[in-house]
C-alpha positions in Angstrom: 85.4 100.0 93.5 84.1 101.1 96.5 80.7 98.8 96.6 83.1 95.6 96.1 85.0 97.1 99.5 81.9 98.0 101.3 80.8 94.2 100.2 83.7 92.8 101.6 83.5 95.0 104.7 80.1 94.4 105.6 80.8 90.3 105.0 83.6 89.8 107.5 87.1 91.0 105.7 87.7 92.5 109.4 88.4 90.4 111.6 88.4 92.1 115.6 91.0 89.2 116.5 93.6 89.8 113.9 93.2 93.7 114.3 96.6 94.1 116.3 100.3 95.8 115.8 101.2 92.2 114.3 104.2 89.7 114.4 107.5 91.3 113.0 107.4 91.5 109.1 110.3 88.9 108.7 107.2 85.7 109.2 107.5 82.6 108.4 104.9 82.1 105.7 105.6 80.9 102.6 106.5 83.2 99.3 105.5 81.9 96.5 103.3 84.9 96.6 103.2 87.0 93.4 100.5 88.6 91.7 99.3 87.4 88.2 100.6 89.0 85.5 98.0 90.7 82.8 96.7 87.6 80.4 98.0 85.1 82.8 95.0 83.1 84.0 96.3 83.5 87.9 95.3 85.7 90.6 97.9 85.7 93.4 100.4 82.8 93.7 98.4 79.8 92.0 95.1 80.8 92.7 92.8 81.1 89.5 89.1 82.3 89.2 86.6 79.7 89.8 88.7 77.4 91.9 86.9 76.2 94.2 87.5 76.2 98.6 89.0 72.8 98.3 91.2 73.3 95.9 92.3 77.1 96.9 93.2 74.9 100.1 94.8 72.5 98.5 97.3 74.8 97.0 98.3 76.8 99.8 99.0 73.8 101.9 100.8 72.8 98.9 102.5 76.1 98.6 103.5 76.0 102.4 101.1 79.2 104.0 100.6 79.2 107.3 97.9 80.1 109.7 95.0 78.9 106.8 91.5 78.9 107.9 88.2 78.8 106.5 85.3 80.4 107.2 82.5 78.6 105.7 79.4 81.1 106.8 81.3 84.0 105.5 83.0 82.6 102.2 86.5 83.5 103.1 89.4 81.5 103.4 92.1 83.4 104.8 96.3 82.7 105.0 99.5 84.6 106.1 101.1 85.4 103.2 104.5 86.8 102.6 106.0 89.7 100.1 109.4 91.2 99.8 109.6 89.9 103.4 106.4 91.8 104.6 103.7 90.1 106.2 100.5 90.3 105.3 97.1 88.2 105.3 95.5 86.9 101.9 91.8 86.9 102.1 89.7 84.8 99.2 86.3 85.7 98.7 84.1 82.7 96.9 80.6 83.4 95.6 79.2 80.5 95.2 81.7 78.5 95.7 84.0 80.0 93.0 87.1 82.3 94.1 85.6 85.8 93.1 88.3 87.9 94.3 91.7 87.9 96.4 92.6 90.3 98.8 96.2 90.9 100.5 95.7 92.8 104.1 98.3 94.5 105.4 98.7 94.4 109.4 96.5 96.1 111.5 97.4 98.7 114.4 96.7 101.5 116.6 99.6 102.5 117.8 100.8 106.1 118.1 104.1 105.3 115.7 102.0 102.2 113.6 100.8 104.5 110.5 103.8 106.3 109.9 106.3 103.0 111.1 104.9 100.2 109.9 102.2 100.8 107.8 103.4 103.2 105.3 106.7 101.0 104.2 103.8 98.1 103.7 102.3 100.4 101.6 105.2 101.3 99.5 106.3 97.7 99.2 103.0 96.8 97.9 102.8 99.9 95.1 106.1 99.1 94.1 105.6 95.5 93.5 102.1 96.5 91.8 103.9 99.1 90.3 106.8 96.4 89.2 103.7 93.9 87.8 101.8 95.7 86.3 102.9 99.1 85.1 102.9 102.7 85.8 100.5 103.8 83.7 97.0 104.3 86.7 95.5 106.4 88.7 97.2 107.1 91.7 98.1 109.7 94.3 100.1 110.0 97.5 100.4 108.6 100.7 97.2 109.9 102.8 97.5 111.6 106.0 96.1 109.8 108.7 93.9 112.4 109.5 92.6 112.3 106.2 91.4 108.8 106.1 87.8 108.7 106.8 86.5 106.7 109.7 84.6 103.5 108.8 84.4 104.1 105.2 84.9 100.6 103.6 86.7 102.5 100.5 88.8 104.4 103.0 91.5 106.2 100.6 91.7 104.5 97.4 95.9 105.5 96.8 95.9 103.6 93.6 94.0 101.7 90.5 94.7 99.7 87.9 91.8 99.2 85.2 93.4 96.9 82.9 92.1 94.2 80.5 91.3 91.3 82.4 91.4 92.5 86.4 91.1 95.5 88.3 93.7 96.2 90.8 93.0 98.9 94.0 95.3 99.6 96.8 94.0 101.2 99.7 94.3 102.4 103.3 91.7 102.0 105.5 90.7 103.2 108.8 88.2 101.9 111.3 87.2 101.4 114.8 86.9 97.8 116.8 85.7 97.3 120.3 88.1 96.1 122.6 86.8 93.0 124.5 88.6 93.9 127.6 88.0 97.6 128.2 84.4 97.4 125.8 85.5 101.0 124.1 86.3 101.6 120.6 89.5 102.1 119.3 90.8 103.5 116.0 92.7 101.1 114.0 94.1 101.5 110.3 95.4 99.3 107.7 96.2 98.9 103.5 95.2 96.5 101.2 95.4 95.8 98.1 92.2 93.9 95.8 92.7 92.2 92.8 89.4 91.4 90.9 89.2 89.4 87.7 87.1 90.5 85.3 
């Protein structure tokens, strides 16, 4: 699990510009969202394995998501997306030109009150709709400290994982450290997320 993370990380996941105490959770992005059920041949909403950039763009204009852009050097193409009334971003990671992976990003913050305000209830929303999908049966533990998270680690705390049949499911919370453009010093950010790999 970890390697897939540290891949992600080391390609671009992060963005420095969306690393901020976000817009409220009530956004206005579409929610279609859902995650695909075990057998079902979707990934989140209507994305499938293999599609290709195009048509992964195709449907979420179609779907109504907002904010869409792709990054062609980088093989993302990233969207708000909306859960239970949380915002969070969808990241889809193509190798060679296939959708590998999807990735839903909770908001990134570093504000004294963010971990315990605003990212733990995105946390809990997402476990419980996991949770809700795709069963209690996982490995899974509780809601990390902040202190405990380690610094730059890709994997960061992996709260939860679902090894089942035909994907593999991993919530985590991550921390890690951006320069700030105005001030040039590095400050401590954290975040959740939760991958969803077919097999």
């Amino acid at each position: 699990v970890k390697p897939i993370l540290s891949l992600l990380f080391a390609g671009g996941l992060f963005c420095p510009s969306q690393a901020e105490q976000a817009t409220p959770k009530t956004s206005r992005s579409a929610e279609p969202s859902a995650f695909g059920a075990v057998g079902a041949s979707t990934i989140f909403a209507d994305l499938r394995k293999g599609d290709s950039p195009k048509v992964v763009l195709e449907k979420l204009k179609r779907d109504k998501f907002r904010e869409i852009d792709e990054d062609k050097t980088k093989a993302l193409v990233r969207c708000a997306a909306k859960l239970n009334n949380f915002r969070y971003d969808l990241v889809c990671r193509f190798v060679g030109e296939r959708l590998e992976l999807c990735v839903l990003e909770g908001r990134k913050g570093w504000q004294f009150s963010f971990y315990d305000e605003i990212l733990e209830p995105q946390w809990n929303n997402l476990r419980k709709t996991l949770t809700k999908t795709y069963g209690s049966k996982r490995t899974s533990r509780t809601f990390p400290k902040i202190n405990e998270i380690p610094m730059n680690d890709p994997g960061g705390i992996i709260t939860d994982t679902w090894d089942l049949e035909d994907r593999l499911i991993v919530l985590a919370v991550q921390a890690f450290e951006l320069k700030d453009c105005c001030t040039n010093r590095l400050i401590e950010y954290t975040t959740c997320l939760v991958l969803v790999q077919p097999k």
